[in-house]
Every structure is written in C-alpha cells, then in structure tokens.
matplotlib code that plots the C-alpha trace (Angstrom):
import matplotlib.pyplot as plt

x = [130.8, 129.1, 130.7, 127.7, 129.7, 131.7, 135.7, 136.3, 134.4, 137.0, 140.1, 139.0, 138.5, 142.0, 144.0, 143.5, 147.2, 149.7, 152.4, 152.8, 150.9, 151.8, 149.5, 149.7, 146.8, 145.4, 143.6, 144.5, 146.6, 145.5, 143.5, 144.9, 147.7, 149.9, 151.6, 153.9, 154.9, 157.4, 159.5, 161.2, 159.0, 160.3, 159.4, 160.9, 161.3, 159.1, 156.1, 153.8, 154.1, 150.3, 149.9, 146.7, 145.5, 143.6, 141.3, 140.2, 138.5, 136.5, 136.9, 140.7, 141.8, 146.0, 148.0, 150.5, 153.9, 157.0, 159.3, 162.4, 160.8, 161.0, 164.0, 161.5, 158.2, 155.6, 154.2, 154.2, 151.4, 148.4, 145.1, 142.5, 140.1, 139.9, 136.6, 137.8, 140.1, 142.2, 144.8, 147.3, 149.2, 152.6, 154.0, 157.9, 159.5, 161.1, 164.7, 166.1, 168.9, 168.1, 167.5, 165.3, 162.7, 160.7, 157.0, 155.8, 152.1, 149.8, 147.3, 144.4, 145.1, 149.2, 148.7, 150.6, 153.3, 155.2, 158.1, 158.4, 161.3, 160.7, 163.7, 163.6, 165.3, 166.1, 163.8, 165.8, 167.7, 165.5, 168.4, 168.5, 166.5, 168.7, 166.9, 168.9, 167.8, 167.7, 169.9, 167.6, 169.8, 171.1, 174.2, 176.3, 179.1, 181.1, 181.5, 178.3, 175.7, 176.9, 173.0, 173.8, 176.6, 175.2, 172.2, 174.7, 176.5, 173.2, 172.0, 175.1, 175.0, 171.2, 172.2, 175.2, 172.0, 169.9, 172.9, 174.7, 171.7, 174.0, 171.9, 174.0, 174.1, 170.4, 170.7, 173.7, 172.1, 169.1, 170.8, 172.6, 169.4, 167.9, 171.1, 171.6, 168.1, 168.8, 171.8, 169.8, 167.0, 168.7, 171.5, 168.6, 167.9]
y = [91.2, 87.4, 85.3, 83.4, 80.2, 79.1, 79.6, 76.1, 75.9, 78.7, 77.3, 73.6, 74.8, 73.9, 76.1, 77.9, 78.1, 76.1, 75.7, 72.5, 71.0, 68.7, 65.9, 64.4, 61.5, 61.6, 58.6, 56.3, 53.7, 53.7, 56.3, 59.7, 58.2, 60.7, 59.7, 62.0, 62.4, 59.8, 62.6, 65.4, 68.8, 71.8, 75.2, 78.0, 81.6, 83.9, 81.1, 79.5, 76.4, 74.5, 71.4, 69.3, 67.2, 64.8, 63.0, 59.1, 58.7, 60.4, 64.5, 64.9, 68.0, 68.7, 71.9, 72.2, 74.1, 75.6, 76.6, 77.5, 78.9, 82.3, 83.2, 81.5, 82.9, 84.0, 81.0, 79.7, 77.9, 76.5, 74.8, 72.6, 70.9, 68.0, 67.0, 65.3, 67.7, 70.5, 73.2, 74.8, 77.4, 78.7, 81.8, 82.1, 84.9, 86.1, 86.8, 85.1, 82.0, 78.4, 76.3, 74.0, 73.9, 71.5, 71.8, 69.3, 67.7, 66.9, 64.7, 63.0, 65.9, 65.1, 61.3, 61.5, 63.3, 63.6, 66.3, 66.7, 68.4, 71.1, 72.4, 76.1, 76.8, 79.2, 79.3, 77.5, 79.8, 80.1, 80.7, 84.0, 83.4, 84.7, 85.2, 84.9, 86.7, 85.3, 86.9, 88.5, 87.2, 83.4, 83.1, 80.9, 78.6, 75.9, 74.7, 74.2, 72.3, 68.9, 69.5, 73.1, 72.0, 69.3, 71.7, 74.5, 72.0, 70.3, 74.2, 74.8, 71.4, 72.0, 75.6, 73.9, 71.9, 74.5, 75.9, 72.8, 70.5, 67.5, 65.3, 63.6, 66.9, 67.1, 63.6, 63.9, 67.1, 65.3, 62.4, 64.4, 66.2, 62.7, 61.7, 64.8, 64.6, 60.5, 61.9, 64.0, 61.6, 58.9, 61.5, 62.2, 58.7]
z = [133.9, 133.1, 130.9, 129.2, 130.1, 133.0, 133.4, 133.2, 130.5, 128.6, 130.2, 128.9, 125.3, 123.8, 122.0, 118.8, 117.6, 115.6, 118.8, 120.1, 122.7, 125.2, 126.6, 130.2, 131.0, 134.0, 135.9, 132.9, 134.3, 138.1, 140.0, 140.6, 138.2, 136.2, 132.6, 131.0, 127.7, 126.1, 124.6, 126.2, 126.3, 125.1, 124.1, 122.1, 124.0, 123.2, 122.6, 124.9, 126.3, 126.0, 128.2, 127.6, 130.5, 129.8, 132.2, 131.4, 134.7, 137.3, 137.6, 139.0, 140.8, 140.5, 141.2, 139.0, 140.4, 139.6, 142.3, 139.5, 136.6, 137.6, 135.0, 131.8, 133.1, 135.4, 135.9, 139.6, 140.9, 139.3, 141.0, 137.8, 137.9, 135.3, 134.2, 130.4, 129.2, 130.6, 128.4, 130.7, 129.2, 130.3, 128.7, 128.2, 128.2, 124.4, 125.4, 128.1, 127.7, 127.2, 129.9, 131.8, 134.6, 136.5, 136.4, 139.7, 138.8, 142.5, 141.7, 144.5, 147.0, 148.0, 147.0, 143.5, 142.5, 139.4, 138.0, 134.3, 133.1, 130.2, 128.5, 126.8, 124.0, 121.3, 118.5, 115.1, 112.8, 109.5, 106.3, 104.7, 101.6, 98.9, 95.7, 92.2, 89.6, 86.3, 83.7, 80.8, 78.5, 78.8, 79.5, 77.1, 78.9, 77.3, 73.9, 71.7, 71.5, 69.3, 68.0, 67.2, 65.8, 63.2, 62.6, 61.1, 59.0, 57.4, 56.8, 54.9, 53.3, 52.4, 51.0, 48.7, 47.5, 46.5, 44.3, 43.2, 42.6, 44.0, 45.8, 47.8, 49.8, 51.0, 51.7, 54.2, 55.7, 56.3, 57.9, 60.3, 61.4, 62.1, 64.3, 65.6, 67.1, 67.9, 69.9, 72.1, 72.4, 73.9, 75.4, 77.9, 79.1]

ax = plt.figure().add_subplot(projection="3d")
ax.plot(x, y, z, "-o")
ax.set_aspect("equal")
plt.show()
C-alpha cells in the first residue's frame, strides 16, 4: 500500500486531540542541544502522552528510550528524525498504579544526552453531579414578608375606606405601600 505522502511527513503532523502536549527544543541553545520542559510532565492512565520536538536548527536525528516503562506502556525504543517539528506519542496503559518513568533523549549520534522524568498518575475525580429538583410549589420558610405584611394591612385599611368614607384611611394605606416598597428598595442595596 502507498501512502500519497511520506511517514515522516504523518508522524510530523501534530496531534488532533485535546491532551496535553509536551514540547522539547532541539538545537536551540547549542548544536545537538536538548531543552526540556520547565514543569514536570505528566500523564493520566489511560491517555497518551504527546511529546512535540521541536527543531530550531539543522535536521537533528535522536532516539528516544525507555529502559523502565514497561509497567506504563509499550513504549521502548524510538529512532526520529527532526526536520522542524516532530510529535511522539506514547500510549499509557488505562489501569495500572501511579508512578514515574524516565524517558532518555540521544541527540548528535551519542554526543548529547538528557533524561526527563514523566510521572503517571490517576486521572482527577470529577464530583457526582447531583441535580435538585425544584419543588412545584415554593416552599414557604420563616416569618413573612415585612412587604406582605404592610400590603395586607393597607388592603384592609383601603377596604375600611370604601365603607367608612374616612379619608385618613386611604391616606395611611397608601403611605405604607410607598414605604413598604422604599423598604425593599433600599433593603437590596
């Protein structure tokens, strides 16, 4: 079978997923130089681990290794070659224990060599989401409303109008609607 483009090519292409990715620079502060991450690496089990290499000088070959990662993965041995950009992916295995395991990085046949530590652990523990359901009917708690409260007496104040024609009754139960609604106004504030 021909692929219409060249391995490298594929292997070079990046990743297409939301995991994280890990960059090491290659040849940018000396040749066949190797620069880590500044923060630790980890992965979560199950996942992949994607390291990006990323070449700022002349095409680069490294072999990547791993003498103890046999308990995280099948990964062992890897031979790139970096033109500008490289995505190495290392698949971790979903239920094992957390743990670490050194990945060595041979750049400039045997003339560099780095070991970066990367540290599996368990993928964080998302909270139950526990809907609440909303009563159909709300649910009354406490004493009343002072509003409430001054909007029941005004009603029975304004009623004693109607019948008594005193107007000093539909005054006062229109002055406590006024500072029953001032009271919640500035209540809020």
């Amino acid at each position: 079978m021909n692929f219409p483009l060249p391995f490298f090519v594929l292997f070079s292409a990046g990743i297409g997923s939301n995991e994280p990715c890990f960059e090491i620079y290659l040849n940018r502060s000396g040749i066949n130089s190797i620069d880590l991450p500044r923060g630790m690496i980890q992965c979560v089990t199950g996942d992949n681990l994607h390291i990006k290499f990323v070449n700022r000088g002349a095409p680069i070959h490294i072999t990547i290794t791993s003498a103890n990662a046999s308990m995280f993965t099948d990964f062992f041995h890897e031979n790139v070659y970096v033109v500008d950009e490289a995505v190495l992916m290392v698949p971790i295995y979903p239920d094992i224990h957390e743990g670490f395991f050194n990945l060595e990085i041979i750049a400039g046949y045997g003339g560099m060599k780095t070991t970066v530590r990367v540290d599996v652990i368990h993928p964080p523990q998302k909270k139950p989401i526990i809907s609440e359901e909303l009563p159909i009917q709300p649910v009354s708690r406490g004493r009343p409303h002072l509003l409430m409260v001054m909007m029941g007496i005004a009603v029975i104040l304004y009623t004693a109008w109607l019948y008594t024609a005193i107007e000093l009754l539909n005054i006062t139960s229109f002055l406590m609607l006024i500072v029953g609604a001032l009271y919640i106004w500035y209540r809020q504030r």
